[in-house]
C-alpha positions in Angstrom: 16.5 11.0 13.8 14.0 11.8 11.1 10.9 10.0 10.0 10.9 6.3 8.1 10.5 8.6 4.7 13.7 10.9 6.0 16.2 8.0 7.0 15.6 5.6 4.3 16.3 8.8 1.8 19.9 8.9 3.5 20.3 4.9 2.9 21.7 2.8 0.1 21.7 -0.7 0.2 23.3 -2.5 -2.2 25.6 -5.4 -3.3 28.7 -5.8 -5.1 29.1 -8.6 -7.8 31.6 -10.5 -9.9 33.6 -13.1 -11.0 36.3 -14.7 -8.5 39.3 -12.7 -8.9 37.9 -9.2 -10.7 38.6 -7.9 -6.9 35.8 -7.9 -5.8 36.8 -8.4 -1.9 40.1 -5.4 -2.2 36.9 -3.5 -3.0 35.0 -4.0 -0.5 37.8 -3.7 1.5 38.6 -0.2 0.2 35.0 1.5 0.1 34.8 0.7 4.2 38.0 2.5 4.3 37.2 5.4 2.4 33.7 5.2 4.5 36.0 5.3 7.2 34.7 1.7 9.0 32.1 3.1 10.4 28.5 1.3 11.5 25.4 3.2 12.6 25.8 1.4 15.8 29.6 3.1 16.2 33.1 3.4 14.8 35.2 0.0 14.7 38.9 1.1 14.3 41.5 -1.8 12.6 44.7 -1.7 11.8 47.1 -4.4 9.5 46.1 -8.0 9.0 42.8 -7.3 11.4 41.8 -4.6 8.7 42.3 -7.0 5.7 39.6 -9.0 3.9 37.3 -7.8 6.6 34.7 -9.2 5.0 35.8 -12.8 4.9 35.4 -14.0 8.6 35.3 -17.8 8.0 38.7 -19.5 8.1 38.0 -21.5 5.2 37.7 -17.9 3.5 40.8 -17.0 4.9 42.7 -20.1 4.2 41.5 -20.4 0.3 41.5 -16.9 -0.7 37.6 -17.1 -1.4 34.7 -15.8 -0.3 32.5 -18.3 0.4 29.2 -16.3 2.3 27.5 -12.9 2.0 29.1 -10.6 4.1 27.3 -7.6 5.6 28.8 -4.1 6.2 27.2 -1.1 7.4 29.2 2.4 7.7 28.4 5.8 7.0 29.8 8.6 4.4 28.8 12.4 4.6 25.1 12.2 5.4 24.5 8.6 3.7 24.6 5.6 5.4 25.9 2.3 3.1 24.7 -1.2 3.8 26.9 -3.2 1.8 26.3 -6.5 0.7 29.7 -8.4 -0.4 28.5 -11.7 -1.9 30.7 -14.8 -3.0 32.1 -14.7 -6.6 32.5 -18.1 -6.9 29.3 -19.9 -8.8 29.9 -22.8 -6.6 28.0 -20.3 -4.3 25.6 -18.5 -6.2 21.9 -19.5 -4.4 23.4 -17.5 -2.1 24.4 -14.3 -4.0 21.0 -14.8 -5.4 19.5 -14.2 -2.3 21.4 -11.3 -1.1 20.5 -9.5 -4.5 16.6 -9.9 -3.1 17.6 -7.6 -0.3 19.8 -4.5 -2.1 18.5 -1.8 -4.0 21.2 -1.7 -6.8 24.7 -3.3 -7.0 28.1 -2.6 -8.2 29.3 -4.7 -10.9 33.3 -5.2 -10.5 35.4 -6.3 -14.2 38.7 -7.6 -14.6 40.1 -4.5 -16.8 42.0 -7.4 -18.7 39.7 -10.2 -19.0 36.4 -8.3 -19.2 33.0 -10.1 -18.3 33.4 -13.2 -17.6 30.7 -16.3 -17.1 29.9 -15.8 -13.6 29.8 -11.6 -14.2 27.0 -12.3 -16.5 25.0 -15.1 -14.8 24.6 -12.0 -11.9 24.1 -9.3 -14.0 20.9 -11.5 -15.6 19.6 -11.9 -11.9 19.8 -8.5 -11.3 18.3 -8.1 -14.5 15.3 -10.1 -14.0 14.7 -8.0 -10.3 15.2 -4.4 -12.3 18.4 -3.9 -10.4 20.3 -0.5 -11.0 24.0 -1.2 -11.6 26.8 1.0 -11.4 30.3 -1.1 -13.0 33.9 -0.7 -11.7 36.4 -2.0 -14.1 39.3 -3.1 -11.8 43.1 -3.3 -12.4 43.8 -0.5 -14.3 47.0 -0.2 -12.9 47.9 -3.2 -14.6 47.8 -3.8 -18.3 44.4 -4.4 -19.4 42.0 -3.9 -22.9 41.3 -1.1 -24.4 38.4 0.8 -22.6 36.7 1.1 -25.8 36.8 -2.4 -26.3 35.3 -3.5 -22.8 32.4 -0.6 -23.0 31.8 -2.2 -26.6 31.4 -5.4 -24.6 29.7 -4.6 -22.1 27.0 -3.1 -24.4 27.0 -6.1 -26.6 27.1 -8.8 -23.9 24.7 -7.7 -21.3 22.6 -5.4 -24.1 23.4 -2.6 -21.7 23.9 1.2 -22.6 27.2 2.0 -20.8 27.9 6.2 -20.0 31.6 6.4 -18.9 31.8 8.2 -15.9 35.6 8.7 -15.9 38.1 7.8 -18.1 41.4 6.2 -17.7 44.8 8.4 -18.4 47.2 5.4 -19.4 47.3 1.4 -17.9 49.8 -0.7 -16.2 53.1 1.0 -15.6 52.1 3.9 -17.2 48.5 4.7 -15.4 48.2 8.0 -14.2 44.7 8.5 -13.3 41.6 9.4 -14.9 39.5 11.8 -16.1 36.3 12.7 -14.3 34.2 13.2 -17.2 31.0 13.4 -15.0 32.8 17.2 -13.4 35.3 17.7 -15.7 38.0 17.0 -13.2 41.5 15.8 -13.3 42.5 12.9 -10.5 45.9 12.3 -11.0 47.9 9.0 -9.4 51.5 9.4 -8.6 53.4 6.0 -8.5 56.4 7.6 -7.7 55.0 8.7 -4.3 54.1 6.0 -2.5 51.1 5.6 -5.3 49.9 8.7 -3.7 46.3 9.9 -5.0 46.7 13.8 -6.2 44.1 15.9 -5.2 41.4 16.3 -8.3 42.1 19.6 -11.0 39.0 21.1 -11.8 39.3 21.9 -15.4 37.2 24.1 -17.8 37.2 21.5 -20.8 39.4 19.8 -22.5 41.2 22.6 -23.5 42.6 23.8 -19.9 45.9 24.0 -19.4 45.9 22.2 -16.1 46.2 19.3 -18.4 49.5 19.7 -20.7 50.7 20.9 -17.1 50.2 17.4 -15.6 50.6 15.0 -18.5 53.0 14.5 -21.1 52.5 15.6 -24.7 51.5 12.3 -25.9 49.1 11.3 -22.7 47.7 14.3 -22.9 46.9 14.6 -26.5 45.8 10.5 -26.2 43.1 11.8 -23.5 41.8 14.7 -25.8 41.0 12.2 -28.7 39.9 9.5 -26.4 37.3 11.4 -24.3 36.2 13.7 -27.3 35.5 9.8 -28.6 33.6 8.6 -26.1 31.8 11.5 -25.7 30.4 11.0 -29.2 30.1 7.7 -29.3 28.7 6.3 -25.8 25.5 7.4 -24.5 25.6 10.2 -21.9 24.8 9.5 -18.4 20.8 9.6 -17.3 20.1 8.8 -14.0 16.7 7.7 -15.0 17.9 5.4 -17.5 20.2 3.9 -15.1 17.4 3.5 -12.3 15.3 1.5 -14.8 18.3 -1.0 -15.3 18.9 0.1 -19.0 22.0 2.0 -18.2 25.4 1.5 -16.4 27.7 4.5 -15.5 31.5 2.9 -15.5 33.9 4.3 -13.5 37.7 3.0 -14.0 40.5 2.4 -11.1 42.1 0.5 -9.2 40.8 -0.6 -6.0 44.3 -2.2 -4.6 45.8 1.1 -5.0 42.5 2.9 -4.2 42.5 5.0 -7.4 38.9 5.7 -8.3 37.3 4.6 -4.9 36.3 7.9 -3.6 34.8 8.7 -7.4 33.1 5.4 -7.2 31.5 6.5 -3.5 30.3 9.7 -4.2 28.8 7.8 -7.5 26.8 5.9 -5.1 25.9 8.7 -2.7 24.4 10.6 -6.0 22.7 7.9 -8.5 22.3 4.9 -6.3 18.7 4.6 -5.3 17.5 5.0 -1.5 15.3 2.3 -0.7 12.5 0.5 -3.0 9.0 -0.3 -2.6 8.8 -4.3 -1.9 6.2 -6.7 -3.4 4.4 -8.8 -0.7 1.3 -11.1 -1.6 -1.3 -8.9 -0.8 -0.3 -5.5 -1.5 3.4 -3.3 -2.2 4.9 -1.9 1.0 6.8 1.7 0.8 9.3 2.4 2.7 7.6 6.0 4.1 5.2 3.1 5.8 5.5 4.0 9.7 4.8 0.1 10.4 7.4 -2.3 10.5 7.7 -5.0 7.7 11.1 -6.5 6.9 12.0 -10.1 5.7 14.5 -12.8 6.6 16.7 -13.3 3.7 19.7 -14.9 5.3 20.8 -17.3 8.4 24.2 -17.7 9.2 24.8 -20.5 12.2 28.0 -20.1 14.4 29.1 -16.4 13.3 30.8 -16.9 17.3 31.8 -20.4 17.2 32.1 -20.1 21.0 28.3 -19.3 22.0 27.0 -21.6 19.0 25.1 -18.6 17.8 22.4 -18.5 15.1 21.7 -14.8 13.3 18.9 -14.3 10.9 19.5 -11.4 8.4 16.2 -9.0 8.1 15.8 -6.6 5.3 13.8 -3.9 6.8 11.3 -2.9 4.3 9.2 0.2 6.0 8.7 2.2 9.7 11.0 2.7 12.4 12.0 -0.5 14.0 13.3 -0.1 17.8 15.4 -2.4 19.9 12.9 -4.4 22.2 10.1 -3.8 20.1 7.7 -6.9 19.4 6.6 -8.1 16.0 4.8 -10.3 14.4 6.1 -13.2 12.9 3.6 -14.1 10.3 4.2 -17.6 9.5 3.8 -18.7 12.9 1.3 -15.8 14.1 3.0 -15.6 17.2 4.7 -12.3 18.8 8.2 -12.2 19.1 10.4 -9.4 21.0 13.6 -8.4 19.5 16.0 -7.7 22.4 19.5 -7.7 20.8 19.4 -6.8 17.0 22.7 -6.1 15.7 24.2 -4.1 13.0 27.5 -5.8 11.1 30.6 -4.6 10.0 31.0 -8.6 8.5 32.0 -10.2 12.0 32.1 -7.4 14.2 28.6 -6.4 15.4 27.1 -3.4 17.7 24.0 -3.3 18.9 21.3 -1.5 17.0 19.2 0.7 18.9 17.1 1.6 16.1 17.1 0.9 12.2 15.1 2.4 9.2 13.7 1.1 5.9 16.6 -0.6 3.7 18.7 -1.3 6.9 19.9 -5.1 7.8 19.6 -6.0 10.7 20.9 -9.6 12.2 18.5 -11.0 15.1 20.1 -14.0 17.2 17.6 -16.6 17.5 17.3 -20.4 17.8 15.9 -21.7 15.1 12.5 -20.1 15.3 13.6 -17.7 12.4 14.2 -19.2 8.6 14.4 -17.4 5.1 11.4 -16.1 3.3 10.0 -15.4 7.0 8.3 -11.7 7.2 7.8 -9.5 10.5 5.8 -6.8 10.9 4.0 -5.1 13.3 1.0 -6.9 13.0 -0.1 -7.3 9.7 -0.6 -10.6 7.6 1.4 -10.2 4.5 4.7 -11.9 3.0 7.1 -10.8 1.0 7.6 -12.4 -2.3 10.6 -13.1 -4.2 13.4 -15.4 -2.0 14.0 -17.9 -4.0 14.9 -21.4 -3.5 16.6 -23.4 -6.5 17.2 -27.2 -7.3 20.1 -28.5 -6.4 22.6 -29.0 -9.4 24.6 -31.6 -7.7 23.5 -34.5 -4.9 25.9 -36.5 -2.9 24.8 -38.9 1.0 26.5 -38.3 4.2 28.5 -41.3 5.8 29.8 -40.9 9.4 32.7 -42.3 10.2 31.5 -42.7 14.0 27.5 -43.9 13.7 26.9 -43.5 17.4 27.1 -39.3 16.3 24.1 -40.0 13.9 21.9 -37.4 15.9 24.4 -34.7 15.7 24.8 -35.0 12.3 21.2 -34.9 11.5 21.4 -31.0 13.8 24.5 -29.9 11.9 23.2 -30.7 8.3 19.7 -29.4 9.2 20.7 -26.4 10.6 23.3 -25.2 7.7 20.7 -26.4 5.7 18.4 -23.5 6.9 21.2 -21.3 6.3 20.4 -21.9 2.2 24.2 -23.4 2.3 22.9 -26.2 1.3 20.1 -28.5 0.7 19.3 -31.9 2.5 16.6 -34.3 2.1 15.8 -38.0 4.0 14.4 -40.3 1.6 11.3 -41.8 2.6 12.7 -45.5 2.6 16.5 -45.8 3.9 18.3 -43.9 6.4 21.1 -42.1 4.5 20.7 -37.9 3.9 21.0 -36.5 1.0 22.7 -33.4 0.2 22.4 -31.5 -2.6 24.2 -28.0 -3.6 24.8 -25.7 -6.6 29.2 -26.8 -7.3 31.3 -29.2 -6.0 33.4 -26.7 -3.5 30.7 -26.5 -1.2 30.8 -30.0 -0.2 34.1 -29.2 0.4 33.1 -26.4 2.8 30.7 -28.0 4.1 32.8 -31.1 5.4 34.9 -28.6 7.0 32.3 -26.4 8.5 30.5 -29.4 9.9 34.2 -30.7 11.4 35.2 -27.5 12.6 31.8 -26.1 13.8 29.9 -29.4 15.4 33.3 -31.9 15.9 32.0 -34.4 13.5 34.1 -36.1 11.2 31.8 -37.0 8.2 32.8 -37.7 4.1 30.4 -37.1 1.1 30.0 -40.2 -1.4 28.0 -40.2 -5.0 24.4 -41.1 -4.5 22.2 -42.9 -7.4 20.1 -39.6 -7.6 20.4 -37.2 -10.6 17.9 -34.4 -10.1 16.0 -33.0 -7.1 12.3 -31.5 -7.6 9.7 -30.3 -5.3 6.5 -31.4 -6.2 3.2 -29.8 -5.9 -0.8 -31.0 -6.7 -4.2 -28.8 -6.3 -5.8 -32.3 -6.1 -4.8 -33.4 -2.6 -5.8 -37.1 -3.8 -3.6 -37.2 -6.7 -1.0 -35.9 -4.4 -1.5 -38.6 -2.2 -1.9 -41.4 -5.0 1.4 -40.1 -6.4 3.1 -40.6 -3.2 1.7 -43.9 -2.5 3.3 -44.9 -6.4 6.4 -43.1 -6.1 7.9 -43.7 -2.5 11.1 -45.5 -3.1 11.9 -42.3 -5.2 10.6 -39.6 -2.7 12.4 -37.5 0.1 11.2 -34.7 2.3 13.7 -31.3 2.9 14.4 -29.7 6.1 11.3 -27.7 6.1 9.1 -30.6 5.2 8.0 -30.5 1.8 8.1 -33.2 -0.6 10.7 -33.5 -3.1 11.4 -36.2 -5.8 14.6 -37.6 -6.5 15.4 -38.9 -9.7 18.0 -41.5 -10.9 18.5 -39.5 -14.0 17.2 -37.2 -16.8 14.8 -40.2 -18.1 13.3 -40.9 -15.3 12.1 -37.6 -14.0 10.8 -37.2 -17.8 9.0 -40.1 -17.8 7.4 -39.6 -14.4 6.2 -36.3 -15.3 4.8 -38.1 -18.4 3.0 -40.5 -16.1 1.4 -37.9 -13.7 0.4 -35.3 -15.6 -1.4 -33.5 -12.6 1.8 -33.0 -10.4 4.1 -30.0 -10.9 7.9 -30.8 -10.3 9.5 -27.5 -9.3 13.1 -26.2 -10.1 12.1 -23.5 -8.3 10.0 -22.5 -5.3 9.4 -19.7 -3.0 11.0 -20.1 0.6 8.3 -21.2 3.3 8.0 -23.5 6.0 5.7 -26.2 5.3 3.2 -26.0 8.2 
């Protein structure tokens, strides 16, 4: 092993976003075969249904087709080693894509060749927008019929006012795809549907004028992808890697990841542009990843990954130095020291035990609740790392138990997936019912079956006379306290103890902001544990 600055220059962290259904998961899927499924930690071998949709673990995942959680995977290709984030596409889900795109590096944006970007496609890309993120897009499906790529590289630079550089080019779609055209090494990769959807091995041609191409194609194919990539040539913006690591420029690569055409293309795409890891803002100073201290952050908890053992693993983003299994750190919000006996890698479900881990690695740390997102470790320094975000719930419904006696486990099981992010949950000052609030209606739906499968309580999800949620903030302790005084009927506390207001509707949290001018109400607000 080599030092912090060595290792992290082999990594690449990053996520994979899109709408539901773009094929996002097949990809996944297809990039830890072509990685050849294998962690840092060790190889995991799988073979038929064991090897499918790897990356959604939860039976609710399996059962609904969805992903419904951030999914880890870490596996190795020539000297690189990939920690991919596969997040859910569904924006019943997003908080939680938005804080798995805190912990990557860049991201690969997957689009529907036939529909193009789509709503949720662009709520991502302006996340990873606002964070700088470098993005390298896949457009999916070309082996069925889809737009013209003209028209979706037009798109994409008129939608998301991003310069697009094709990076291949497709020979033909649906029925009639053949391949592409490597227009990054002038190479011919050739698909043959009429053996076994075989993947030819790639032509290196000298221009467009080789041979090697009327040899391959027909007449009409091949004069189609003379005009075609003389076109794009002229028209789109040639690929700069320094555009593209500034987030103003998207190589697009064009495939099909259920018949793995373009997979290895997109890979090696990866391996060359993708950045290794980034320099991450804390609030007192920007940590490098040559840093030979530990610092990482907790971006992610995950409760019952083993259903059996009742497990609870927080997901750390290791920022800088070489972290080592056993070693203590400091957890910062606390102060206290903490050893870290059994850190795992992931290949989504599957974990090994990580013996040692370099900047832009995740690790997952089993713990009992003492670990929550936003929390930093390091090896003894005071700082914290900015940027998890925490939104405002879009959507707020109580919890009635159908057996009352179980009130106290009920109170544990929405608390705890409440530190996961999976949702939000606040006790109202006066009254005794919770309130739950999430981001779409399909998580209440996953919730009532996590918290029935997971902790064996039967519980049902009713409309509440609340509207909005907002976390409210004062420099003026007094006014705080006045406010509170004036206001309790309408004011809650969350899992980690901070105030939030609940209003009946929009009027209402409009006119009480009227009212106290001197308190902030918050849409937004940076993970931490109220002390």
């Amino acid at each position: 092993m080599g030092t912090p600055a060595e290792e992290a220059a082999r990594r690449r962290t990053f996520a994979i976003i899109a709408h539901p259904d773009a094929g996002k998961t097949t990809l996944t899927e297809k990039l830890l075969l072509f990685g050849g499924a294998i962690q840092a930690a060790g190889a995991v071998k799988a073979r038929g249904d064991a090897r499918r949709a790897r990356s959604d673990w939860m039976k609710i995942e399996r059962d609904r087709g969805i992903s419904v959680t951030a999914s880890v995977m870490t596996f190795e290709h020539n000297d690189c080693i990939f920690n991919l984030l596969d997040t859910p596409g569904h924006e019943d889900f997003s908080e939680d894509t938005y804080r798995v795109l805190t912990a990557v590096d860049s991201a690969v944006m997957v689009i529907d060749g036939a529909r193009g970007i789509q709503a949720q496609t662009r709520k991502l890309f302006e996340v990873c927008r606002l964070r700088d993120v470098p993005i390298i897009t896949f457009v999916n499906k070309f082996d069925r019929e889809s737009r013209d790529p003209f028209d979706l590289i037009q798109e994409i630079e008129e939608t998301l006012a991003l310069e697009a550089s094709p990076a291949s080019w497709p020979i033909g779609m649906g029925r009639d795809f053949r391949g592409c055209y490597d227009l990054l090494h002038d190479r011919l990769v050739l698909f043959d549907r009429g053996a076994g959807d075989r993947i030819l091995p790639a032509e290196e041609c000298h221009g467009l004028d080789d041979p090697k191409i009327d040899a391959a194609l027909d007449p009409v194919l091949a004069a189609k992808l003379r005009e075609d990539v003389e076109m794009a040539r002229g028209l789109c913006q040639p690929f700069d890697r320094d555009a593209y690591l500034a987030g103003h420029r998207t190589p697009v690569f064009f495939g099909s990841a259920l018949k793995n055409f373009g997979i290895g293309e997109l890979l090696d795409g990866l391996e060359r542009f993708a950045p290794s890891p980034r320099p991450q803002v804390a609030d007192t100073r920007t940590v490098a990843p040559a840093e030979t201290k530990v610092a990482g952050f907790v971006f992610k908890i995950q409760a019952n990954m083993d259903p059996n053992h009742r497990d609870r693993i927080a997901f750390l983003r290791l920022c800088a130095g070489h972290f080592r299994r056993g070693m203590k750190v400091k957890h910062v919000r606390s102060a206290k020291t903490m050893a870290i006996n059994a850190p795992v890698f992931f290949l989504a479900r599957d974990r090994e035990l990580a013996e040692e881990a370099f900047p832009g690695d995740i690790i997952g740390i089993p713990n009992h609740g003492s670990l929550r997102i936003g929390d930093t470790l390091t090896e003894g320094e005071d700082l914290r790392f900015l940027g998890v975000p925490s939104f405002a719930p879009e959507m707020l419904q109580r919890v009635r138990l159908e057996d009352p006696m179980r009130a106290k486990h009920l109170q544990r099981a929405l608390i705890q997936l409440a530190e996961e992010g999976a949702s939000q949950v606040f006790r109202p000052m006066i009254g005794s019912d919770w309130i739950v609030g999430v981001v779409g209606p399909l998580q209440f739906d996953v919730l009532s079956h996590r918290i029935a499968a997971e902790y064996d309580i039967r519980a049902r999800f009713e409309p509440a006379p609340v509207d909005a949620a907002r976390w409210i903030e004062a420099d003026d302790p007094k006014v705080l306290e006045r406010f509170v005084e004036a206001n309790r009927s309408a004011l809650a506390e969350d899992h980690d103890g901070a105030l939030v207001f609940l209003s009946r509707n929009a009027w209402h949290l409009r006119q009480t902001g009227e009212d106290w001018k001197d308190i902030r109400f918050n849409a937004i607000r940076e993970h931490r544990v109220v002390a």
